[in-house]
C-alpha positions in Angstrom: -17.4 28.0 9.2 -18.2 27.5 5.6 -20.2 24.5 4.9 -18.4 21.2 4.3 -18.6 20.1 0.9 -18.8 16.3 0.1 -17.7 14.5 -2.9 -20.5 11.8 -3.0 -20.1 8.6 -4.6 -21.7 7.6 -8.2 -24.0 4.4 -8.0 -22.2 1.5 -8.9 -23.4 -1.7 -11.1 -25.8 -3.5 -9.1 -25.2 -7.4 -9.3 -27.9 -7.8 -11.5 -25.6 -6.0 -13.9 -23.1 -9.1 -13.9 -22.7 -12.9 -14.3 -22.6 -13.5 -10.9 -23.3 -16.9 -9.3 -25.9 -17.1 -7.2 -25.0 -16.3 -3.6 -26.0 -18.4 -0.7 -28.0 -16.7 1.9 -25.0 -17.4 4.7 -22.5 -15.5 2.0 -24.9 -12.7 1.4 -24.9 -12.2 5.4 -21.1 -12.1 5.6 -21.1 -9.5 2.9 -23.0 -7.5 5.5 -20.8 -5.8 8.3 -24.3 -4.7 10.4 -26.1 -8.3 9.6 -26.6 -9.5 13.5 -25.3 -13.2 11.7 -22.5 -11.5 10.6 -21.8 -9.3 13.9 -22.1 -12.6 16.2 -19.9 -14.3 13.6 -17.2 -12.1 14.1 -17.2 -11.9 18.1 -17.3 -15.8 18.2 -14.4 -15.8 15.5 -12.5 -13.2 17.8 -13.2 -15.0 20.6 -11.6 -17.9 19.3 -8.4 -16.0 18.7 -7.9 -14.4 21.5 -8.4 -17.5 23.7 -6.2 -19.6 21.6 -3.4 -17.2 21.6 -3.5 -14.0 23.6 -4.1 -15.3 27.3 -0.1 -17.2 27.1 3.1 -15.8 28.5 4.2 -15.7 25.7 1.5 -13.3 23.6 2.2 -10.9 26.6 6.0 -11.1 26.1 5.4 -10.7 22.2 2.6 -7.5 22.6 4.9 -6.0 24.9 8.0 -5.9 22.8 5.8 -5.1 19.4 4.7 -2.3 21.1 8.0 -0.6 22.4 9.3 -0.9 18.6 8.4 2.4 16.9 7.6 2.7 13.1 9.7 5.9 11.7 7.3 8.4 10.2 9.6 10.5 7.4 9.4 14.0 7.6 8.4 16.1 5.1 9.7 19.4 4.6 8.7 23.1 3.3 9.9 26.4 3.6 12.5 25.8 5.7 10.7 24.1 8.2 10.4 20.0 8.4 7.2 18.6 10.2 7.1 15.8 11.4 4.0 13.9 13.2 4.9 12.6 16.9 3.6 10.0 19.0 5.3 10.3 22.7 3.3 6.8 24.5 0.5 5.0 23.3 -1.9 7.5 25.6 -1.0 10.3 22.9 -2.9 10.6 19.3 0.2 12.4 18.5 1.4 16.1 17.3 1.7 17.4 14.4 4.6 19.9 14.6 8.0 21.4 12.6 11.3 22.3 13.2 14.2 24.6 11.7 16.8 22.6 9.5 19.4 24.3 12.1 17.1 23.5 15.5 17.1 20.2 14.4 20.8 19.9 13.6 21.3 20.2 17.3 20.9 17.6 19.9 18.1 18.7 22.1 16.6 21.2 19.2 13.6 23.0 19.7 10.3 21.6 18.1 7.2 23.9 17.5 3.6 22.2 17.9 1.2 23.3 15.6 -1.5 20.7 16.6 -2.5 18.7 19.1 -5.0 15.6 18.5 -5.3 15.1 21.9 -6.3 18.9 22.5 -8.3 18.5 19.3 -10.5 15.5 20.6 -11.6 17.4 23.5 -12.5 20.5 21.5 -14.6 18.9 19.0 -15.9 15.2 20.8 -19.4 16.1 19.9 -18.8 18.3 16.8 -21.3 17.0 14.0 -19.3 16.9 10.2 -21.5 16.8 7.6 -23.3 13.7 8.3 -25.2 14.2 12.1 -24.7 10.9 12.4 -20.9 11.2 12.3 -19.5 12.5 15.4 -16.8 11.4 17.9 -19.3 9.9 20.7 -17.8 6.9 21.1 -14.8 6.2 23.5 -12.6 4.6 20.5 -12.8 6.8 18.5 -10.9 9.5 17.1 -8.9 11.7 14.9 -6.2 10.2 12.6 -3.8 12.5 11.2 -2.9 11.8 7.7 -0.5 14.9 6.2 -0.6 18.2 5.1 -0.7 20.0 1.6 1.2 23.5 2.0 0.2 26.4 0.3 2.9 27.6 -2.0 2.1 31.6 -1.3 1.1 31.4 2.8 1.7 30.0 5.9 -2.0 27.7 5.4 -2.2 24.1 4.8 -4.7 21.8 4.1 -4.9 19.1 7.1 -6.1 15.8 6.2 -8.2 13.9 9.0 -10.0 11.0 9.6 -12.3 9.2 12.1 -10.1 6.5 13.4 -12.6 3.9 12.2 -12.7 5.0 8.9 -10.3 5.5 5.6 -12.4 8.6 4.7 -10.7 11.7 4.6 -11.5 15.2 5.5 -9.6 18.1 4.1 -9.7 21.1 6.9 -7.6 24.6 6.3 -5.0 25.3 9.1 -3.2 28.7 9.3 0.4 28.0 10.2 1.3 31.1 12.0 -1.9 31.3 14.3 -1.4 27.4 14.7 -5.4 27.1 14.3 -8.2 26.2 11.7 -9.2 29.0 10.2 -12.5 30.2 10.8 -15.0 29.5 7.6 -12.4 28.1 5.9 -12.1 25.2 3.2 -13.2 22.1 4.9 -14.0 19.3 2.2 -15.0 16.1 2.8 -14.0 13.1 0.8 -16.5 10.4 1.5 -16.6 7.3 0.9 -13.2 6.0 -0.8 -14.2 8.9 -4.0 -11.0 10.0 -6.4 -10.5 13.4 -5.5 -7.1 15.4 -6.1 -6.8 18.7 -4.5 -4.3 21.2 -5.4 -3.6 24.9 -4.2 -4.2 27.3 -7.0 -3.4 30.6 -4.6 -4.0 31.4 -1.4 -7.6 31.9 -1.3 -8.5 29.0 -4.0 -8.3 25.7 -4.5 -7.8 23.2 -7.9 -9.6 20.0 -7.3 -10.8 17.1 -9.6 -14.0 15.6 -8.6 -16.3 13.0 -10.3 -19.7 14.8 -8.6 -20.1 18.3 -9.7 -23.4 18.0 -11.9 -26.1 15.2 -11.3 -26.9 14.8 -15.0 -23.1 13.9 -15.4 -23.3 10.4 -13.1 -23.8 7.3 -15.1 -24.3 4.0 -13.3 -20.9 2.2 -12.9 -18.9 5.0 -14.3 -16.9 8.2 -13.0 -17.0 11.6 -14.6 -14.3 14.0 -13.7 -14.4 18.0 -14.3 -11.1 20.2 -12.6 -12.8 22.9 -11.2 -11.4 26.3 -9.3 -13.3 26.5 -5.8 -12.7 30.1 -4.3 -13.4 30.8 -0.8 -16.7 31.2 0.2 -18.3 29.0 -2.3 -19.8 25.5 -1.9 -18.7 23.1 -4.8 -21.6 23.3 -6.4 -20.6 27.3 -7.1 -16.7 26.1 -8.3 -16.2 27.5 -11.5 -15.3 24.7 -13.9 -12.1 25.0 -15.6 -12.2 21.4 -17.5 -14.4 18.9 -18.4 -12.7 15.5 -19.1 -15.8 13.2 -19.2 -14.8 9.6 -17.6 -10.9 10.2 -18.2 -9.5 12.9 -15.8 -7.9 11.1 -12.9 -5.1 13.8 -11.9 -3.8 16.7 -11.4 -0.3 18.6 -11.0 0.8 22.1 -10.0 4.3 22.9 -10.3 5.9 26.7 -9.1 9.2 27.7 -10.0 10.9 31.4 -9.6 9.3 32.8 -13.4 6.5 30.3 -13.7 3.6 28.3 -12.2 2.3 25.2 -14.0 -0.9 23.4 -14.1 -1.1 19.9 -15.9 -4.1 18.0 -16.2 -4.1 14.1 -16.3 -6.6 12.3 -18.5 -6.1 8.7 -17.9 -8.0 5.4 -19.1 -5.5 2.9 -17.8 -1.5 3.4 -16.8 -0.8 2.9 -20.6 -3.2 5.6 -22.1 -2.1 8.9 -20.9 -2.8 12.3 -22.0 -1.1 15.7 -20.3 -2.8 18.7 -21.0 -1.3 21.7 -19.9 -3.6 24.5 -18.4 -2.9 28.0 -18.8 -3.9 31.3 -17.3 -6.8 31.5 -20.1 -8.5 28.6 -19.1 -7.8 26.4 -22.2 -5.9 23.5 -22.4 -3.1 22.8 -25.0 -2.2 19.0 -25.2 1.6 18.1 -24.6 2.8 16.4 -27.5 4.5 13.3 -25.5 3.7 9.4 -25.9 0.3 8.0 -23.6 1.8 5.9 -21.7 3.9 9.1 -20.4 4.8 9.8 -16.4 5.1 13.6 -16.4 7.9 13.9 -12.9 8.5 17.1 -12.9 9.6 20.5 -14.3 13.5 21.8 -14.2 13.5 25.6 -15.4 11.4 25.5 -18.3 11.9 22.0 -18.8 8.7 19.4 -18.5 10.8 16.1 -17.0 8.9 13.0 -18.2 9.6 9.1 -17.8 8.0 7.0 -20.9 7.3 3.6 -20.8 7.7 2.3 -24.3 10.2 3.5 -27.3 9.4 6.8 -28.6 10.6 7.5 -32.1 10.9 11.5 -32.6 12.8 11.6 -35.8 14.0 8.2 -38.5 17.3 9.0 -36.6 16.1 9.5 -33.1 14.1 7.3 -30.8 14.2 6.7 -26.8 14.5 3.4 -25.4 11.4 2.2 -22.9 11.9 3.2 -19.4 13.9 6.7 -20.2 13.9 9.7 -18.5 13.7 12.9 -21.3 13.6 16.6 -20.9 11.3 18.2 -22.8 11.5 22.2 -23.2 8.2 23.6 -22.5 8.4 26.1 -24.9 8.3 24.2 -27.6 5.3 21.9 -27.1 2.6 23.8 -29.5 4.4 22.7 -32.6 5.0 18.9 -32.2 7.5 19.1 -35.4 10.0 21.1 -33.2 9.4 19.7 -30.3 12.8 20.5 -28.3 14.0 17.3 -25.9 17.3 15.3 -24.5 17.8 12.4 -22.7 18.6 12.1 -19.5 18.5 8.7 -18.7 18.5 5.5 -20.3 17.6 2.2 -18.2 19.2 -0.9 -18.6 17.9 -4.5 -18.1 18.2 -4.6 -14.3 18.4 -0.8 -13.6 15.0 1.2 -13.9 13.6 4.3 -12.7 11.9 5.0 -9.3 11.2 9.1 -8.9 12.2 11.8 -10.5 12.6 14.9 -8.8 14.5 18.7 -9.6 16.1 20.7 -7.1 17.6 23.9 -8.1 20.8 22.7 -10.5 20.0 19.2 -10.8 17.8 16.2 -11.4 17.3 13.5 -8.9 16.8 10.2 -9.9 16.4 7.1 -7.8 16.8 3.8 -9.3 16.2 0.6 -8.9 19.9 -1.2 -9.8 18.9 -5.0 -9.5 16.2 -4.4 -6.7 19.1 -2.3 -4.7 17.9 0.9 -4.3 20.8 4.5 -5.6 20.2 8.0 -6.0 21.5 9.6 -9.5 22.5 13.2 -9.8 22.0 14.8 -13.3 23.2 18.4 -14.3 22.6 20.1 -17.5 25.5 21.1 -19.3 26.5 22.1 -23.0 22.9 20.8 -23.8 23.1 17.3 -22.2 23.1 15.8 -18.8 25.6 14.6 -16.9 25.6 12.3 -14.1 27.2 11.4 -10.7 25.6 8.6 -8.0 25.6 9.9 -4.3 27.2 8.1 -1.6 24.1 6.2 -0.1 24.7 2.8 1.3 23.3 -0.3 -1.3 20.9 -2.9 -0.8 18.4 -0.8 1.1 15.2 1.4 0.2 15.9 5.1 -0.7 13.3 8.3 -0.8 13.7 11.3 -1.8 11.6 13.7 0.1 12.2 17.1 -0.8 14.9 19.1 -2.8 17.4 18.5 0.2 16.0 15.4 2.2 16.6 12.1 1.5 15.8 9.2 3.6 18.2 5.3 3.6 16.7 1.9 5.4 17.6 -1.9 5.1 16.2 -5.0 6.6 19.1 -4.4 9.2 19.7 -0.3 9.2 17.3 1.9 10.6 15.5 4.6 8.9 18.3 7.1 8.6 17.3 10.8 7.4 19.8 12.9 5.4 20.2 16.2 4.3 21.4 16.9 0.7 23.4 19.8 0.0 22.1 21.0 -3.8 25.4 23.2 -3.9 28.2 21.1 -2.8 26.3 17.8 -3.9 26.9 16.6 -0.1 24.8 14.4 2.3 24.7 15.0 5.5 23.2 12.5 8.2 20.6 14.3 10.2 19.1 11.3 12.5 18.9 8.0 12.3 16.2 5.8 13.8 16.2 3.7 17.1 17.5 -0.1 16.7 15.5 -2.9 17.7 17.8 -5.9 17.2 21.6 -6.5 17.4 21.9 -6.4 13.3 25.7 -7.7 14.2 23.7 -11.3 14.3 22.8 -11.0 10.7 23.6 -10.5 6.9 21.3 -10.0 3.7 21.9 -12.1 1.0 20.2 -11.9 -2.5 19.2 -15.0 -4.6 17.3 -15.8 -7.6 14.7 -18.5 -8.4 13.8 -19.9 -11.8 9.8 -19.9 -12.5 7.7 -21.9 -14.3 8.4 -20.1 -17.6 12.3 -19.7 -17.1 12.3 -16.1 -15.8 14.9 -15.2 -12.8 12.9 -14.0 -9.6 15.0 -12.2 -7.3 14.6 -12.3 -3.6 16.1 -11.2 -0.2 16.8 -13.6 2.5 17.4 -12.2 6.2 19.0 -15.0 8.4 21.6 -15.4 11.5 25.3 -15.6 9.9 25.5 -19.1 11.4 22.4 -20.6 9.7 22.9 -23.6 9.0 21.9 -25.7 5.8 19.7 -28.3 6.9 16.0 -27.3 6.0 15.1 -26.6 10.3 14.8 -22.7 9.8 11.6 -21.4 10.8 11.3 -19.1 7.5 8.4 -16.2 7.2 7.8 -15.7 3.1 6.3 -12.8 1.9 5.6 -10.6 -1.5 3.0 -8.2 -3.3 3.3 -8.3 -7.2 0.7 -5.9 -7.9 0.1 -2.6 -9.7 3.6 -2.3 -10.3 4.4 -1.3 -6.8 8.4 -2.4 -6.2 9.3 -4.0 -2.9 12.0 -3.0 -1.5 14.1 -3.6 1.8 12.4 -1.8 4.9 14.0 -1.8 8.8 12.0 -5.0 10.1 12.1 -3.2 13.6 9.8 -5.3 15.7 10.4 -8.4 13.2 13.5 -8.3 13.6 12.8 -8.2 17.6 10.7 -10.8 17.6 11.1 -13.0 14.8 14.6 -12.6 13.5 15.8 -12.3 17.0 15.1 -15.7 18.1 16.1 -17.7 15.7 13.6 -16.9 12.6 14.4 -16.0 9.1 12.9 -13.8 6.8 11.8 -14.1 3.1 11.4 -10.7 0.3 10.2 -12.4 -3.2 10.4 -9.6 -6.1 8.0 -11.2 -8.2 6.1 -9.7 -11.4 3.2 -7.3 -11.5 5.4 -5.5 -9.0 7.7 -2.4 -10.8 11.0 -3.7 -8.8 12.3 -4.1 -13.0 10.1 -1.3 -14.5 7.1 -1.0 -16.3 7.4 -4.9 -18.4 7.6 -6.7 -14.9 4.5 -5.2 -14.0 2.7 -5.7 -17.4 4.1 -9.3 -17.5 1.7 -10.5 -14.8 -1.3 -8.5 -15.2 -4.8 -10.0 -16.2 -4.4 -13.0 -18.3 -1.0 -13.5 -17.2 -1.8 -13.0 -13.7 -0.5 -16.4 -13.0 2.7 -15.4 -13.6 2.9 -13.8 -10.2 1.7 -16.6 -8.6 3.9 -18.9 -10.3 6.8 -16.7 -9.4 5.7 -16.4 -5.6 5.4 -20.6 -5.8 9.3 -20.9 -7.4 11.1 -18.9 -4.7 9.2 -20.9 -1.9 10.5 -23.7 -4.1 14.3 -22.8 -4.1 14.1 -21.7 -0.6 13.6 -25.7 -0.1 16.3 -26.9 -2.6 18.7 -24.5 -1.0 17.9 -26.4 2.2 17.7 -23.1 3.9 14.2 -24.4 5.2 11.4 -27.2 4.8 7.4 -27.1 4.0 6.9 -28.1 7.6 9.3 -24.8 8.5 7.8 -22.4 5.5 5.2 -20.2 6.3 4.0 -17.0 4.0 1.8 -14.0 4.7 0.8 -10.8 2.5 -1.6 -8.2 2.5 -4.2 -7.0 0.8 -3.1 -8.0 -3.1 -0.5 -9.5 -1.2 -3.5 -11.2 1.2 -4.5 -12.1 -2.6 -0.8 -13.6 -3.2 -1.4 -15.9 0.2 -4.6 -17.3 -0.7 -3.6 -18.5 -4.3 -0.2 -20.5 -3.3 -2.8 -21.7 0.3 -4.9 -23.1 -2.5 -2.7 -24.0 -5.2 0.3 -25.4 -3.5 -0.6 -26.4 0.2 1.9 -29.1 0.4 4.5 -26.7 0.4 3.6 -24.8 3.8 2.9 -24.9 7.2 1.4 -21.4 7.7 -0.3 -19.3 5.0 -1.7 -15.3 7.1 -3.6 -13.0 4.8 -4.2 -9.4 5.9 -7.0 -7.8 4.2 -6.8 -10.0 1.1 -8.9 -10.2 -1.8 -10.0 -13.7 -1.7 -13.1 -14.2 -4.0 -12.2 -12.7 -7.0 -15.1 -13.6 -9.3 -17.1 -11.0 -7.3 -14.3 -8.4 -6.5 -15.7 -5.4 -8.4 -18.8 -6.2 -6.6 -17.2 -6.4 -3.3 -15.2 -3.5 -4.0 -16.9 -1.2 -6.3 -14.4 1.6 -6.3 -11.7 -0.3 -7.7 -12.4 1.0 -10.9 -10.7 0.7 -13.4 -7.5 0.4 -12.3 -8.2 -3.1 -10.8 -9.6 -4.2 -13.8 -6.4 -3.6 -15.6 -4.6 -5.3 -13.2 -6.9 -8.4 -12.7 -9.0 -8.3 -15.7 -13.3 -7.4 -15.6 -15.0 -10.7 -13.9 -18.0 -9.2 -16.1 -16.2 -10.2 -19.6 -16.9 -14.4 -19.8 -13.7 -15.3 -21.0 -11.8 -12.9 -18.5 -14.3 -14.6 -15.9 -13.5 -18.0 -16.0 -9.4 -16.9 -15.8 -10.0 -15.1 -12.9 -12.0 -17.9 -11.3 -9.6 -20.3 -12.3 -7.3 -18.8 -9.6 -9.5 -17.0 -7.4 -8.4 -18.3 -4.1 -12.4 -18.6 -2.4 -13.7 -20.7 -5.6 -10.7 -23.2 -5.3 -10.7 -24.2 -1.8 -11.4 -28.5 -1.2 -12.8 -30.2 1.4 -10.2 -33.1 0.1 -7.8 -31.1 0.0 -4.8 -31.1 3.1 -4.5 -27.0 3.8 -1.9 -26.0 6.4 -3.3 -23.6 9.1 -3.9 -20.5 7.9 -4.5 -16.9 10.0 -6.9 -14.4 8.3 -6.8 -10.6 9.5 -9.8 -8.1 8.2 -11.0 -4.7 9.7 -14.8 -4.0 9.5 -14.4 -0.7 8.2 -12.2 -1.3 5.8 -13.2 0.4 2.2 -10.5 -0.7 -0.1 -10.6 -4.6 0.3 -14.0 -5.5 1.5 -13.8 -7.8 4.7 -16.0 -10.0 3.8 -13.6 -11.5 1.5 -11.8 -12.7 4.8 -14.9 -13.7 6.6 -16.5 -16.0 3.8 -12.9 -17.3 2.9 -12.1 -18.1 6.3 -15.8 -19.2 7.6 -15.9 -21.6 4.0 -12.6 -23.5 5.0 -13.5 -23.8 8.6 -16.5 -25.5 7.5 -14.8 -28.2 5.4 -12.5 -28.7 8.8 -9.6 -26.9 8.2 -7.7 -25.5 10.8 -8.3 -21.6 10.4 -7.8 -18.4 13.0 -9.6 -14.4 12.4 -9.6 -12.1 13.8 -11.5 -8.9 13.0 -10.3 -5.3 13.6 -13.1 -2.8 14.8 -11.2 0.4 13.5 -8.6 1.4 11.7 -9.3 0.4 8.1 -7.3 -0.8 5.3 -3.8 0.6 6.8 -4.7 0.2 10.4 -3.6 4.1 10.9 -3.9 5.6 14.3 -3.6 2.5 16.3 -0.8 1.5 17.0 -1.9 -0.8 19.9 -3.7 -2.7 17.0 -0.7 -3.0 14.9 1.1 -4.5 18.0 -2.1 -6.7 18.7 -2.0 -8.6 15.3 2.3 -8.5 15.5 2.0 -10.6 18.9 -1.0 -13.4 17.8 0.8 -13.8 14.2 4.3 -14.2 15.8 2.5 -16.9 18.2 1.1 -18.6 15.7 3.7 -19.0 13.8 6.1 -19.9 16.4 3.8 -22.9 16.9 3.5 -23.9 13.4 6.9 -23.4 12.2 9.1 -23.5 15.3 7.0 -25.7 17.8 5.5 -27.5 14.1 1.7 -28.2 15.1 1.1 -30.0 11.9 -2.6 -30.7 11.6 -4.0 -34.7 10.6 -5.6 -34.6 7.8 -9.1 -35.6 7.2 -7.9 -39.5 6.0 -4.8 -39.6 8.6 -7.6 -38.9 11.9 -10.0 -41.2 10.1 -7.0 -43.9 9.7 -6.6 -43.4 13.6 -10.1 -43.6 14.5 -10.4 -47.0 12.5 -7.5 -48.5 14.7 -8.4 -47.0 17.9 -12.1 -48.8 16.9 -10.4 -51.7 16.5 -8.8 -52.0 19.6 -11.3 -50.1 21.8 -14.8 -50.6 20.2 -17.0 -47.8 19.3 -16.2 -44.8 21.3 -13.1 -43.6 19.2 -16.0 -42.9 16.5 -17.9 -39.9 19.2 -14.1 -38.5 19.8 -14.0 -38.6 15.6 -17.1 -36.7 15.0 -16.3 -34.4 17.7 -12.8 -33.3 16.3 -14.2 -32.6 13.1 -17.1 -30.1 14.4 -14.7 -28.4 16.7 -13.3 -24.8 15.4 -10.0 -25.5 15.2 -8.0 -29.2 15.4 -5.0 -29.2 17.4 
């Protein structure tokens, strides 16, 4: 087998480099996963959990359901064939196999297994990777499938893999028709969280862009990028270099119609400084002469489809509106005076644009129309484009998959897979999803709050048609507002079993720094006007109250990861206005989060600003949810989920959040994932795990409303009890306030 190739990381700034404050010993400790502090901390804090919660009837009942509700995995389809990743029971790491778009028209129709993980951990339990010290020997662990890339000219793909306790992919070459890996093929391994962007060039070689071809090109704290043309047989080291972009390349894009093949390179030093350089068969790039804050979507004929994200004026008499979609003809890029375009697409205040994608005699374009999800067909015609919506159903989430799959889901529908007919301009649907929960019992409705600085912030409520006005519904509260990423309504499936289903209600807050209005609602809360998320998150927990729909002792919130961020801010900021606050894999201490998570590049730090600048610093800090925790402060109970190998959010912002406001006498739960990493993928029994202790504990604080004393209230108490029963209430005092949790 040819030798696995690894794309190492580049030193990052050591903290000497930075500002930082200095750390205690006990923080520095949590910050390491293999400390022995650190490993006893998290069993004890486990422990804890699973004794307060998972031993009742009710965990059981919860796990159980959670783990009978399935979470649709979309199909993706390619030459004719869709594949499709399938997990029978929990026993089964799943198969990866594919099916005819006629076979799986028909009821019972024939799938084809092209591999088995099961098969595939027997075969290679003790087979070394590149690191000898990284083998499957232990009994939980495993391989994680994580998608394909095709090969445009042959039946080979490249499988992506992963250990189950890692989010470090490997990149192994699968022949389609033999249905095995081929022998002393490309196998590449990522490493540790590196950018890396492979592309097919033809069947025997590979386009990939990787920050670690040439020692002397590392610099501490910064990535260098070169796209390079690896040709089978060769190690990396041997990959002829097609481009050098210094610190800027971040991307690549191949594109294959009948008459042409396209390869674009992507120089990038934030999302508003683009530059597309299109490569040709003589190696050399020519620039395309479109604005740099540019998304190139895709190509139609010989036309180069492009979104941009603020006006572009061509001509005194000509200029594009922010948010449009253009065609730009190809042809016509080497001279930018006769540059050749038309617009497709022109966004209005509440409608913006999603994906773009071509299919043989049209343009596909999913929009957002008020946070309610359609798909726009455009055909060119008389040298313009004309448009007609398809017949999807509204307030849901739309993909488009491929040229003739697209996929429809709402809090209440299930993920519902349709084929569209490029010809006819028909759907078709092809299979829906299994339903969890009677969605008879329930309607959607859509509201908007008013934030701090007068802006509308939409947001879904799911609730029983009954609900009654009275501020006694248990209400879950969640949202993201981050790196422009637009939430939209997903099939709640074991929510909806769980929560929804007996008696719950369920919160969606579109707040900014998310894309759900286009690229301003993301720039509008981004570094120094982070806030502005957070104030948005606060106002529809607000008018969720003044709409009586529920209460602070009913209102509980949860997020993850910048969402986990989102949590620990309005924990923090506004405690008083919940009763349950669950992070999952949150950044928490923010001052030190390029520290903690070194690979967040620059991208992070044009979302949350560089702690390194002082100014920039004492922002961040003034929100960062780990540096504005009191001890005289009156925090509901909050629920903080982490996994230890998790190499996008660093756990130990869970730990030293959570072990910081258990010390001041909180009440606070953990609980500690062994595997999995950032998305939890390949365990499914894990995903069900958390489901059943975060439905518990909120049942108990919002339903059953355990409201914890504070500090003053128990004190209060203890100086009464003293007074009528002498000194002894004082030991239960000091007691209470050194045990884990207070009940």
């Amino acid at each position: 087998m040819q030798s696995s190739t690894e794309i190492k990381n580049i030193e990052p700034a050591s903290e000497s480099d930075t500002e930082q404050e200095t750390k205690t010993d006990r923080e520095l400790q949590l910050e390491n996963s293999e400390d022995p502090f650190t490993v006893e901390w998290i069993r004890n804090r486990n422990q804890e959990t699973t004794e307060a919660f998972a031993e009742s009837p009710l965990f059981k009942k919860l796990n159980a359901e959670a783990l009978s509700c399935k979470i649709a995995n979309p199909p993706s389809f390619n030459k004719g064939y869709l594949y499709d990743f399938f997990k029978e029971d929990e026993t089964s790491l799943g198969i990866w196999r594919r099916i005819t778009l006629e076979e799986y028209r028909k009821q019972n129709g024939k799938w084809e297994t092209l591999l088995d993980m099961n098969a595939l951990l027997d075969e290679e339990k003790w087979r070394a990777l590149v690191d000898p010290e990284l083998h499957l020997n232990e009994s939980d662990e495993h391989w994680v499938f994580n998608g394909a890339i095709h090969c445009p000219s042959s039946s080979n793909m490249l499988i992506q893999l992963s250990l189950g306790k890692s989010d470090e992919i490997i990149y192994r070459e699968f022949d389609g028709e033999k249905k095995e890996f081929v022998k002393n093929g490309f196998e590449i391994y990522e490493g540790n969280f590196s950018p890396l962007c492979i592309k097919w060039c033809d069947s025997n070689s590979l386009w990939l862009v990787t920050p670690f071809i040439h020692i002397d090109l590392a610099k501490k704290n910064e990535w260098h990028y070169q796209l390079v043309c690896l040709t089978r047989g060769e190690s990396l080291m041997q990959a002829k270099k097609i481009y050098n972009a210094g610190s800027t390349l971040y991307a690549i894009e191949t594109y294959y119609t009948n008459t042409h093949s396209y390869l674009l390179a992507h120089k990038s030093l934030s999302s508003l400084d683009n530059k597309w350089i299109l490569i040709d068969k003589n190696e050399s790039g020519t620039p395309i002469p479109i604005p740099c804050d540019a998304n190139l979507d895709d190509f139609f004929g010989t036309q180069l489809i492009i979104t941009i994200r603020c006006d572009w004026k061509i001509t005194s008499e000509l200029t594009y509106k922010a948010g449009s979609v253009i065609s730009v003809e190809i042809t016509s890029i080497t001279d930018p005076a006769l540059l050749k375009t038309a617009l497709i697409f022109e966004p209005t205040d509440l409608c913006t644009v999603r994906k773009v994608k071509s299919t043989k005699n049209h343009v596909l374009i999913l929009l957002l129309n008020d946070v309610s999800a359609e798909i726009h067909q455009f055909k060119f015609k008389d040298d313009k484009w004309i448009s007609t919506c398809l017949p999807l159903p509204k307030m849901g989430k739309i993909k488009i998959i491929s040229d003739c799959l697209v996929s429809y889901e709402s809090f209440i529908t299930p993920y519902t897979l349709y084929h569209y007919d490029d010809e006819t301009n028909s759907l078709e649907a092809l299979n829906v999803s299994p339903s969890y929960f009677d969605a008879e019992n329930f309607q959607v409705t859509q509201y908007k709050a008013t934030s701090q600085d007068g802006t509308k912030i939409p947001y879904y409520i799911v609730h029983p048609k009954n609900m009654n006005l009275d501020g006694e519904n248990a209400t879950l509260l969640t949202g993201y507002g981050g790196f422009g990423d637009a939430r939209l309504p997903y099939y709640l499936g074991a929510t909806g079993k769980i929560w929804l289903s007996e008696g719950g209600t369920f919160v969606l807050a579109n707040i900014r720094g998310g894309g759900e209005y286009g690229s301003k609602w993301h720039q509008a809360a981004v570094k120094e006007n982070r806030h502005k998320s957070y104030e948005d998150f606060l106002a529809v927990a607000a008018d969720l109250i003044t709409r009586k729909i529920t209460s602070p002792k009913h209102l509980g919130i949860t997020g993850g990861s910048n969402g986990g961020l989102l949590v620990g801010v309005a924990l923090t900021k506004k405690p008083e206005l919940f009763n349950a606050a669950i992070s999952d894999g949150g950044l928490l201490d923010m001052v030190n989060y390029s520290v903690l998570n070194p690979w967040g590049g620059c991208d992070w730090q044009n979302e949350y600003g560089d702690p390194k600048d002082k100014k920039m610093r004492q922002y961040i800090k003034s929100d960062s949810p780990y540096d504005n925790l009191s001890r005289d402060k009156h925090y509901p109970a909050a629920f903080f989920f982490s996994a230890t190998n998790d190499v996008i959010v660093n756990p130990a912002h869970s730990r030293k959040f959570a072990d910081k406001i258990k010390n001041m006498n909180h009440s606070v739960f953990y609980y500690e994932h062994s595997a999995g990493g950032h998305r939890r993928r390949g365990y499914p029994t894990s995903f069900a795990f958390q489901n059943a202790l975060i439905y518990s504990f909120l049942k108990r604080q919002l339903v059953d409303n355990k409201q914890e004393l504070t500090i003053e209230e128990f004190k209060m108490l203890g100086m009464v009890l003293e007074y009528l029963l002498g000194d002894k209430p004082s030991e239960i005092i000091t007691s209470y306030l050194a045990a884990p949790y207070r009940r």
